[in-house]
DOFIRO-386465 format. One record per atom (N, C-alpha, C, O): residue number from 0; residue in one letter; atom name; z, y negated, x. Coordinates in steps of 0.02 Angstrom, whole numbers, plus 50000, padded with zeros to 5 digits. Each point is the difference from the previous one (the first is absolute). Example, Ala and Ser with C-alpha at 12.3 -4.5 7.8 and 13.67 -1.06 7.14 Angstrom:
! DOFIRO-386465
i  aa  at  z  y  x
0  a  N  50390  50284  50660
0  a  CA  50000  49941  49955
0  a  C  50000  49940  50045
0  a  O  50033  50001  50052
1  s  N  49931  49946  49930
1  s  CA  50003  49941  50042
1  s  C  50037  49945  49961
1  s  O  50008  49945  50025
***
This chain:
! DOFIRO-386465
i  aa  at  z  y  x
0  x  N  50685  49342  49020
0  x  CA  49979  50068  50012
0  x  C  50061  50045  50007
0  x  O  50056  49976  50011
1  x  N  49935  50079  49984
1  x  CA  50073  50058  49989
1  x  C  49983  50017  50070
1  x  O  49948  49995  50032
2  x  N  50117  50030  49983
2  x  CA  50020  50025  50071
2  x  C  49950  50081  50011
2  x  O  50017  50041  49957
3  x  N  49952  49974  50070
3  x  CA  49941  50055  49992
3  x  C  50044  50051  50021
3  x  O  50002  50051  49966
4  x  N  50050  49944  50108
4  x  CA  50048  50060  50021
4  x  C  50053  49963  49979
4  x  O  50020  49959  50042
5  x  N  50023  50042  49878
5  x  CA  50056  50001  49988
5  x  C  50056  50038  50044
5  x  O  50051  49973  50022
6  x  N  49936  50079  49986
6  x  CA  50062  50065  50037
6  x  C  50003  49975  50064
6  x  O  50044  50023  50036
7  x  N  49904  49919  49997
7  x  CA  50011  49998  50065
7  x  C  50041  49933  50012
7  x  O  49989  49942  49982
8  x  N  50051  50082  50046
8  x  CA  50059  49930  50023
8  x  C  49985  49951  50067
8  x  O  49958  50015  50042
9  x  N  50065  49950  49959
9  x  CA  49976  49932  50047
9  x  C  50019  50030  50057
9  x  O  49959  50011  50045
10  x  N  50114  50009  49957
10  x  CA  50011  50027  50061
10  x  C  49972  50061  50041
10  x  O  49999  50004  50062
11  x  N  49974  50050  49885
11  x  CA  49952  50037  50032
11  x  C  49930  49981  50022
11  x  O  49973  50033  50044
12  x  N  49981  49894  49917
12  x  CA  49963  49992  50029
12  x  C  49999  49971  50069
12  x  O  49956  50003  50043
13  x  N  50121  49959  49957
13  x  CA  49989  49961  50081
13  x  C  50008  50036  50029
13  x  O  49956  50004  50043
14  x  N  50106  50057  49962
14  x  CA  49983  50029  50047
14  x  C  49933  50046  50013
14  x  O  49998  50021  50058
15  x  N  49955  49996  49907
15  x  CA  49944  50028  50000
15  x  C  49941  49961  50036
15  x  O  49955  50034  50026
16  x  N  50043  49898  49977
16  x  CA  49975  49949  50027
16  x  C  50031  49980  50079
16  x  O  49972  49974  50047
17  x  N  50082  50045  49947
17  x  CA  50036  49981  50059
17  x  C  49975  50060  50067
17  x  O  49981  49995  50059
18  x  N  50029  50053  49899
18  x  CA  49976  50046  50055
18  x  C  49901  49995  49990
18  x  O  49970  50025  50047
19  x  N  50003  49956  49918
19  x  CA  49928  49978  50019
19  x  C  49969  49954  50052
19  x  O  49956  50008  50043
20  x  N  50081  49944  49938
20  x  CA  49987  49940  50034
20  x  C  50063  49975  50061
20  x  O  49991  49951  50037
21  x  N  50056  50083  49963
21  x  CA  50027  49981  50039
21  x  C  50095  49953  49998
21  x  O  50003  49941  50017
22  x  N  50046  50088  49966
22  x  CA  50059  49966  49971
22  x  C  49994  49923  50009
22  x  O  50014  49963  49953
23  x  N  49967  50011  50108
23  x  CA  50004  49943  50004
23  x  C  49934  49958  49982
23  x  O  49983  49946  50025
24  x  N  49986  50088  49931
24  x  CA  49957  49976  49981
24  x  C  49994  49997  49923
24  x  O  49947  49985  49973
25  x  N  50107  50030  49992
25  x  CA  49988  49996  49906
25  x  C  50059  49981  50018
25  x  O  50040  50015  50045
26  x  N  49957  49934  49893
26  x  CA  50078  49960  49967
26  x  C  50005  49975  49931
26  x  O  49964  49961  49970
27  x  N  50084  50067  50012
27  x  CA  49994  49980  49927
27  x  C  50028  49930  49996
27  x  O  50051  49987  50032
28  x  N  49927  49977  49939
28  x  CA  49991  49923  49977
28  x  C  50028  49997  49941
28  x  O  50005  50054  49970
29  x  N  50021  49886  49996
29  x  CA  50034  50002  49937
29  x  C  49944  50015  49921
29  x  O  50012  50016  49942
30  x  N  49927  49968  50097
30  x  CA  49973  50035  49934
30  x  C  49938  50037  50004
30  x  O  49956  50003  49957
31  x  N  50048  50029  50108
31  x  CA  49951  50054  50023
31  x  C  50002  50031  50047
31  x  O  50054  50030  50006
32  x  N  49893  49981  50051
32  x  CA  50026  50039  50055
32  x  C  49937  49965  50054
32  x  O  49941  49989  49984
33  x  N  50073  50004  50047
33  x  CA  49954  49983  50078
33  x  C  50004  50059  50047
33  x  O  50048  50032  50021
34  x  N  49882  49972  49988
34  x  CA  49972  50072  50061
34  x  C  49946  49927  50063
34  x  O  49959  49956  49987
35  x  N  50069  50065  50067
35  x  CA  49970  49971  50047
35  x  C  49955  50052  50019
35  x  O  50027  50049  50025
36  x  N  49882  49951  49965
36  x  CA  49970  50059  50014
36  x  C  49939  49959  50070
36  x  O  49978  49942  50003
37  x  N  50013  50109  50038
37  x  CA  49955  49985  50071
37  x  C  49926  49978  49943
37  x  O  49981  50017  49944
38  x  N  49998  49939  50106
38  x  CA  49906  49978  49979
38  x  C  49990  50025  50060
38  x  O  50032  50017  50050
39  x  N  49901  49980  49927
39  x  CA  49940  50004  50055
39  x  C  49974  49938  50050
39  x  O  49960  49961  49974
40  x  N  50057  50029  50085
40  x  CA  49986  49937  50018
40  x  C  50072  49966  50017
40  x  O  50009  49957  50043
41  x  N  50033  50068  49920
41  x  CA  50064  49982  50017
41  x  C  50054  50013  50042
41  x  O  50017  50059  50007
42  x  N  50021  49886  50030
42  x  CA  50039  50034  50036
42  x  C  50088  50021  49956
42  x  O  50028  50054  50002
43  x  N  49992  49893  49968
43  x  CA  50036  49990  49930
43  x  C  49996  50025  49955
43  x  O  49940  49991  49989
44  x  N  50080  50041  49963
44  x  CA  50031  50028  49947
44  x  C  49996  49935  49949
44  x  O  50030  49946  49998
45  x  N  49918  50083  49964
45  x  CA  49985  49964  49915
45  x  C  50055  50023  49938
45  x  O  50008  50055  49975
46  x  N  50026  49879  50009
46  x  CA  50055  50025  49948
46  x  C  49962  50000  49930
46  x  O  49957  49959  49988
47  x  N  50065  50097  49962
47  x  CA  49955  50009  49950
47  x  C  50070  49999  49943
47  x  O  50045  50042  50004
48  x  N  49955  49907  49948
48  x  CA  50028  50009  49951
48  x  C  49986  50035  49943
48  x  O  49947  49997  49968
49  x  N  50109  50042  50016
49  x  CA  49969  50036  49938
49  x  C  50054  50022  49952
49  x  O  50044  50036  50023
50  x  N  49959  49942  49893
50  x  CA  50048  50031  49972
50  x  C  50038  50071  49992
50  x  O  49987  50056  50022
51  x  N  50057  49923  49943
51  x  CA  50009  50097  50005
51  x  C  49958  50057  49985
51  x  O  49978  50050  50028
52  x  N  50021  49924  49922
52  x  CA  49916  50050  49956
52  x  C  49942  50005  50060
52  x  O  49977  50055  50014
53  x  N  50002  49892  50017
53  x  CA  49959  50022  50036
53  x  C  50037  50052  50067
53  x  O  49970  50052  50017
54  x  N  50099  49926  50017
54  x  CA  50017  50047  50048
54  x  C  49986  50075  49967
54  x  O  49962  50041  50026
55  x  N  50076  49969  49908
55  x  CA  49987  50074  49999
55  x  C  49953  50026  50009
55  x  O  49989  50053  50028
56  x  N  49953  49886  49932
56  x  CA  49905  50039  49990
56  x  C  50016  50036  50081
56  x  O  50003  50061  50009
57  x  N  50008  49879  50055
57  x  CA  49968  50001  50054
57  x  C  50027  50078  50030
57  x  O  49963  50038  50029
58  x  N  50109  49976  49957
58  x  CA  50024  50077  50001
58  x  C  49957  50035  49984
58  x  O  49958  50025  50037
59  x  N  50049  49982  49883
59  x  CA  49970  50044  49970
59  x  C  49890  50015  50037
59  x  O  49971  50049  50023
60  x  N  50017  49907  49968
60  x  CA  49914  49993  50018
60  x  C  49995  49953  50063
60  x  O  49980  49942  49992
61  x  N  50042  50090  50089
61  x  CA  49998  49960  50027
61  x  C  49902  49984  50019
61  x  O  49952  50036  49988
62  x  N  50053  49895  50046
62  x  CA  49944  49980  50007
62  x  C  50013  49962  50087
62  x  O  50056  49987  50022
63  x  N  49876  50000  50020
63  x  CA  50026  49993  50064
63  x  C  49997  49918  50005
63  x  O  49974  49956  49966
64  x  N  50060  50045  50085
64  x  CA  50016  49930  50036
64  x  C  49992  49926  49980
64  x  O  50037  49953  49986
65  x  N  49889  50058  50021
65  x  CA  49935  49950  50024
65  x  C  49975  49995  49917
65  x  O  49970  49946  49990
66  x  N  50034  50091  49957
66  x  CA  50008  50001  49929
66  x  C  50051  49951  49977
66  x  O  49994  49942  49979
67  x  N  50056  50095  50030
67  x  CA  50062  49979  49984
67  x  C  50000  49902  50024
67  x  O  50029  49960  49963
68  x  N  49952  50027  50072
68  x  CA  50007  49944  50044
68  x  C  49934  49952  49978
68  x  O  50006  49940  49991
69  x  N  49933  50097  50001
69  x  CA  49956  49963  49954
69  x  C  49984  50013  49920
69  x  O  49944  49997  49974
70  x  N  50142  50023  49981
70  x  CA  49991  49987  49936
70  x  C  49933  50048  49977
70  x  O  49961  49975  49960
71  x  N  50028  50082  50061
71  x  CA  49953  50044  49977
71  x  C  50037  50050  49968
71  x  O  50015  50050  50032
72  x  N  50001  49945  49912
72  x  CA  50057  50052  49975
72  x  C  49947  50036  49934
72  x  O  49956  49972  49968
73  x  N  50067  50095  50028
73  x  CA  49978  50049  49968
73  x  C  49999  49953  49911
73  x  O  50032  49950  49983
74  x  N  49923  50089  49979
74  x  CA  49991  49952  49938
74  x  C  50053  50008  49945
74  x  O  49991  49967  49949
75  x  N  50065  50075  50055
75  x  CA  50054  50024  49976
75  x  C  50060  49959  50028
75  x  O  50054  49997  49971
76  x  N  49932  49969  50093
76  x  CA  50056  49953  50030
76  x  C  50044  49950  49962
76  x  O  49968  49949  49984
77  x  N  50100  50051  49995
77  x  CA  50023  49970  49946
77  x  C  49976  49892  50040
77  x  O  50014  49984  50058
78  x  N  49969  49993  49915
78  x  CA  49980  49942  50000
78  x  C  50070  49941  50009
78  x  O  50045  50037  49981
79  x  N  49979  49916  50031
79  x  CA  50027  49933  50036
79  x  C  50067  50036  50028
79  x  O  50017  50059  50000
80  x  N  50015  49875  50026
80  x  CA  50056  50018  50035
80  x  C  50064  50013  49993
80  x  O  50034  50015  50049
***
């Protein structure tokens, strides 16, 4: 699949994520990015892997938490990791 936000750079999405979710909570990984996002029911922080393509979608079209964490992603969501 083609990169959907070409113009958007990795480093602007983490930090865009970082201030969403929290700095100590996104990390870029060697071949994607991890967001630790709150559940419901939870006292812990659910780590959510997701490639780059998907970090930007998650910039660009954010979606909440408890989504994000149960793989309910919009039907435009770029697909594996």
């Amino acid at each position: 699949m083609i990169d959907p936000y070409p113009l958007m750079t990795v480093e602007y999405a983490l930090k865009a994520l970082k201030r969403r979710f929290g700095a100590t909570n996104v990390v870029r990984e060697q071949r994607g990015v991890c967001v630790k996002v709150k559940y419901r029911g939870r006292q812990d922080l659910v780590p959510v892997i997701l490639s780059i393509k998907q970090a930007k979608c998650l910039v660009a079209q954010p979606i909440n938490s408890e989504d994000l964490a149960d793989e309910k992603f919009p039907a435009d969501w770029p697909q594996g990791r």
